[in-house]
C-alpha positions in Angstrom: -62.5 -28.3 37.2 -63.3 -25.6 34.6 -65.3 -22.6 36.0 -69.3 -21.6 34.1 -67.2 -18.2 33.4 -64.4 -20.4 31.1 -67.0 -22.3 29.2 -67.1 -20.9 25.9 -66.2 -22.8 22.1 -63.1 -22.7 20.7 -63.3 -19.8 17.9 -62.3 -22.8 15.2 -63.0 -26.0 15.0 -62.0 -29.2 13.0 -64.2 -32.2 12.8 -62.7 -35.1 10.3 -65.8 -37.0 8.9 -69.0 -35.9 8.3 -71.3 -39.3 8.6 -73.9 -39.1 11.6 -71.8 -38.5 14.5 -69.3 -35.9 12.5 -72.2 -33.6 11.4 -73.8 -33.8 14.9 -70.4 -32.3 16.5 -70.2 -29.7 13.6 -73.6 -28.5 14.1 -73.6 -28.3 18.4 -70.0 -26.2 17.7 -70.9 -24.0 15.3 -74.6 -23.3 17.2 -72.3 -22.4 19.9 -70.6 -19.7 17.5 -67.7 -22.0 16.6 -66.3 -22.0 12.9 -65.9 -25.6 12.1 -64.1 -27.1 8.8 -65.3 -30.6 8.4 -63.2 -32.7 6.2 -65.0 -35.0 3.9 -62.8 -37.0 1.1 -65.4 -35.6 -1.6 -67.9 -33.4 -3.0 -70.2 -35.5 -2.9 -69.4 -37.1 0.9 -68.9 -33.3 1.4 -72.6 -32.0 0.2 -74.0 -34.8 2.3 -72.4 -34.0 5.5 -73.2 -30.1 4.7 -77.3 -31.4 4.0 -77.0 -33.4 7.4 -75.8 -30.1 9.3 -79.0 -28.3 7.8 -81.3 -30.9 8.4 -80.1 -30.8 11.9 -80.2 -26.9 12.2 -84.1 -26.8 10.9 -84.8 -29.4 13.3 -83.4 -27.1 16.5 -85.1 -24.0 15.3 -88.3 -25.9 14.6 -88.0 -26.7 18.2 -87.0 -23.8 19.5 -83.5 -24.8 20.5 -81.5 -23.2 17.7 -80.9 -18.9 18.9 -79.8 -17.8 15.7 -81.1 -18.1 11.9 -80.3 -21.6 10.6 -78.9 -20.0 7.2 -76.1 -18.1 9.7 -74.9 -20.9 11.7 -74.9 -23.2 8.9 -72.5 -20.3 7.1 -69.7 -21.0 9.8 -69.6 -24.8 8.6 -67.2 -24.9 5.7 -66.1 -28.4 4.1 -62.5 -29.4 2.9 -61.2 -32.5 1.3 -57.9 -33.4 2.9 -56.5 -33.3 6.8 -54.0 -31.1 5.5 -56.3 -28.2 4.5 -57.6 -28.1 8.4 -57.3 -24.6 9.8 -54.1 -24.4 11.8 -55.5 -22.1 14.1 -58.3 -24.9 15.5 -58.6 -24.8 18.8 -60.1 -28.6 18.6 -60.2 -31.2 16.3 -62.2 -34.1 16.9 -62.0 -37.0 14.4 -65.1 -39.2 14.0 -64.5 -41.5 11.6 -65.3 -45.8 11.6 -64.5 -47.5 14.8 -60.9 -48.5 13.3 -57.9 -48.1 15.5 -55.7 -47.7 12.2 -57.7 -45.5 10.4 -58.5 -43.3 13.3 -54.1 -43.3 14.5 -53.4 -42.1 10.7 -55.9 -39.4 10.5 -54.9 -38.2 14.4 -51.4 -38.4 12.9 -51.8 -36.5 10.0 -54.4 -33.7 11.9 -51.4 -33.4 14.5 -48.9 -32.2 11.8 -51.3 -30.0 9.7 -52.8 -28.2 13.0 -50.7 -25.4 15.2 -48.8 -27.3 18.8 -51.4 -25.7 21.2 -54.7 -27.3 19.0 -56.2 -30.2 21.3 -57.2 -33.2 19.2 -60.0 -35.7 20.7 -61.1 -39.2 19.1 -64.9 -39.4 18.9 -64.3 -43.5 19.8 -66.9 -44.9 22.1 -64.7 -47.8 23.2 -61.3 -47.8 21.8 -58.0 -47.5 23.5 -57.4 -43.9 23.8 -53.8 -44.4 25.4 -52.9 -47.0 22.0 -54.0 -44.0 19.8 -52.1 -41.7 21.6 -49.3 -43.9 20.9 -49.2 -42.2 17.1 -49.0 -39.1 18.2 -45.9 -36.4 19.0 -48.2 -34.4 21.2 -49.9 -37.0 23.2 -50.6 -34.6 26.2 -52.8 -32.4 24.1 -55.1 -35.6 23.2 -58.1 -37.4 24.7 -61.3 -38.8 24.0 -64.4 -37.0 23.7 -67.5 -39.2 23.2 -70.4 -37.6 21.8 -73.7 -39.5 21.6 -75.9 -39.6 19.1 -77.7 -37.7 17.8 -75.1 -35.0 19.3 -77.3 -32.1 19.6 -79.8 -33.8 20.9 -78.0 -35.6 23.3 -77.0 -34.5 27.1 -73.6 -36.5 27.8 -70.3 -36.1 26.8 -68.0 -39.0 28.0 -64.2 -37.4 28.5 -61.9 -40.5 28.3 -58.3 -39.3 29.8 -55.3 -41.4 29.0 -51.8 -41.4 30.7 -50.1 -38.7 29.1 -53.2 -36.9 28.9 -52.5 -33.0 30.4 -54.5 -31.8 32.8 -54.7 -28.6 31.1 -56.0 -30.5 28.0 -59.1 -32.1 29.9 -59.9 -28.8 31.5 -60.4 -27.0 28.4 -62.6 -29.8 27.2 -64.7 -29.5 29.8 -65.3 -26.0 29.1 -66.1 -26.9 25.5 -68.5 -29.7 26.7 -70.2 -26.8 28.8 -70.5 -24.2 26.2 -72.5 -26.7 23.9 -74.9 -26.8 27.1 -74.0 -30.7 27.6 -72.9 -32.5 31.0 -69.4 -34.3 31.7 -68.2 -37.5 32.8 -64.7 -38.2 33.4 -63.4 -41.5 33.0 -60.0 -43.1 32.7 -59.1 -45.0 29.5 -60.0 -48.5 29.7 -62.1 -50.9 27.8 -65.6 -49.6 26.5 -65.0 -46.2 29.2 -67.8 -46.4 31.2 -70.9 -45.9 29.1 -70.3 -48.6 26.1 -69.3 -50.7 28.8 -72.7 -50.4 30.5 -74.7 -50.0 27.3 -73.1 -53.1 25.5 -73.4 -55.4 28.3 -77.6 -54.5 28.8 -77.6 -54.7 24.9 -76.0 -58.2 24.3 -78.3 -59.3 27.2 -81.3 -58.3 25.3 -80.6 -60.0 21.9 -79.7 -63.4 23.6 -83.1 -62.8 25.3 -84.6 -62.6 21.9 -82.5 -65.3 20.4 -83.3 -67.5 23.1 -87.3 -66.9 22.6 -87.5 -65.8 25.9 -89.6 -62.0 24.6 -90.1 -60.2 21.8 -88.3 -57.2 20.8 -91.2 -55.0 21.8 -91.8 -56.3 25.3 -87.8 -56.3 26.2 -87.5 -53.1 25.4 -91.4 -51.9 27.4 -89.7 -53.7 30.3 -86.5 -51.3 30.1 -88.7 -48.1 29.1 -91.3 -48.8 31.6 -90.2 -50.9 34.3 -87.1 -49.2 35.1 -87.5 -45.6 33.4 -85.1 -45.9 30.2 -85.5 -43.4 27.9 -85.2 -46.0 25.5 -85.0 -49.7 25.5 -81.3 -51.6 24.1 -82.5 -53.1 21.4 -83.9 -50.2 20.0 -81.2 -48.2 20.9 -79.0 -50.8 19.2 -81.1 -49.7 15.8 -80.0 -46.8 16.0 -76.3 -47.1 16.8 -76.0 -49.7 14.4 -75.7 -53.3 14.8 -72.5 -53.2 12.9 -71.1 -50.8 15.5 -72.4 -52.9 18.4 -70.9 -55.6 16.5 -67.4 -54.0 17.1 -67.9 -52.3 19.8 -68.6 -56.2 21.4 -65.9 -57.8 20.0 -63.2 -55.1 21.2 -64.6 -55.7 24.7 -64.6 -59.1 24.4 -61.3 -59.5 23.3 -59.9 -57.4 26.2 -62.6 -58.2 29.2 -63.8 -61.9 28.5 -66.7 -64.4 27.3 -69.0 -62.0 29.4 -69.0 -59.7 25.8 -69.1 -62.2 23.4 -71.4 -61.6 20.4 -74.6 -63.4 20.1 -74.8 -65.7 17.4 -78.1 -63.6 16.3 -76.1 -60.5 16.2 -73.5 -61.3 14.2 -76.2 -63.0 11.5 -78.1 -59.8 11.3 -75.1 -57.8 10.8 -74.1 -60.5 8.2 -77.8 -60.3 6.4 -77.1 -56.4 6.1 -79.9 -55.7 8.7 -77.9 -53.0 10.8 -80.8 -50.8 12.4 -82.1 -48.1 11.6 -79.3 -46.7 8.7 -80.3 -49.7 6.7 -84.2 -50.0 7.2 -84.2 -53.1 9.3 -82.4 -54.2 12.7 -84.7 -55.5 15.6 -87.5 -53.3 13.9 -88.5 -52.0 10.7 -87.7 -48.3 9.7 -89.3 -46.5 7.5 
């Protein structure tokens, strides 16, 4: 295991999207006196993902949480529009783009030939195979998952999924980097879901067949979670704000590879189909202003 004295952010960082979970990562690094590049396909995805860092730095300070000006850390974020323009000198680069095992292979791909042989690259998936995308890779000792939750700075966990080839070199520095950004490990081996979508998706598809099947409303499943056994939040609520179209996914990945015990409710897959997708959208199991 890394020692405290070893935990410290890599001096340059790569993060390829810059959605939610992309500009969460970006801001914890460069709090933690990182330079990050964030790679957004255009100015105007690239002004958004900028304006989501900012939000997210006033948000620390107002809280206290943030140790420098927001204007300073938000100068070490810099945006560029290809893979290719990533700094080769990155100590990490973490994609985070949709939960597709193509799209996420090609842009690992492309990050591996653009970035120096000793840069670490992690996939931000929350349940897909890290050993498959390894697969597309030359390097695939200097890969493995790092699963952020959201919202990232917010957030205390950082799941570290290790795959077969994974070094052990490779998961040691990622624990140091999951310790600078003041966040605690978990270290699970790659298989279906990890351990944490495994566990979250299986109490969330519980709770919508509850509500499909009239057996409680959205409200009083989620007070039974909250209160009754001390959740911070109750699933279907937390399903808002992951998205229903990434539990969607999430659900069908794991029911494809573990069984009918993940299958999608039939009232999941109509709200996803109605556009309702949580909170991102305005509507899910609640309304959002």
């Amino acid at each position: 295991m890394t020692s405290t004295s070893e935990a410290s952010a890599p001096e340059v960082v790569g993060v390829i999207g810059g959605g939610r979970m992309g500009a969460g990562i970006a801001q914890s690094f460069a709090a933690a006196g990182a330079s990050v590049t964030v790679v957004e396909s255009d100015e105007r995805a690239a002004t958004a993902a900028v304006e989501r860092v900012a939000t997210g730095l006033r948000r620390a300070a107002e809280r206290g949480k943030l140790a420098e000006p927001v204007e300073e850390v938000l100068g070490r974020v810099a945006t560029v529009a290809s893979i290719g323009a990533l700094p080769s000198a990155a100590g990490l680069v973490v994609e985070a783009v949709p939960e597709d095992a193509r799209l996420k292979a090609e842009v690992l791909a492309a990050a591996e030939r653009a970035v120096g042989a000793g840069t670490v690259l992690a996939t931000n998936t929350s349940s897909l195979p890290v050993t498959e995308l390894a697969a597309a890779l030359d390097r695939p000792g200097r890969f493995l998952g790092m699963h952020f939750f959201n919202p990232v700075p917010a957030s205390a966990l950082v799941e570290i999924v290790v795959g077969p080839a994974t070094e052990e070199a490779t998961v040691e520095r990622a624990l140091g980097w999951t310790r600078a950004l003041g966040k605690k490990d978990v270290v699970v081996k790659d298989s279906p879901g990890f351990a944490s979508s495994r566990l979250g998706v299986a109490l969330g598809l519980e709770a919508i067949r509850m509500v499909e099947e009239g057996v409680a409303a959205p409200e009083a499943i989620d007070d039974a979670m909250t209160l009754g056994y001390r959740h911070p939040m109750g699933p279907l609520r937390l399903t808002d704000l992951v998205g229903l179209d990434v539990r969607l996914a999430i659900a069908e990945h794991l029911h494809t590879t573990l069984g009918d015990r993940f299958a999608p409710p039939e009232l999941l897959r109509a709200k996803v189909a109605r556009g309702e997708l949580g909170r991102k959208a305005g509507q899910g199991f609640y309304r959002w202003e």
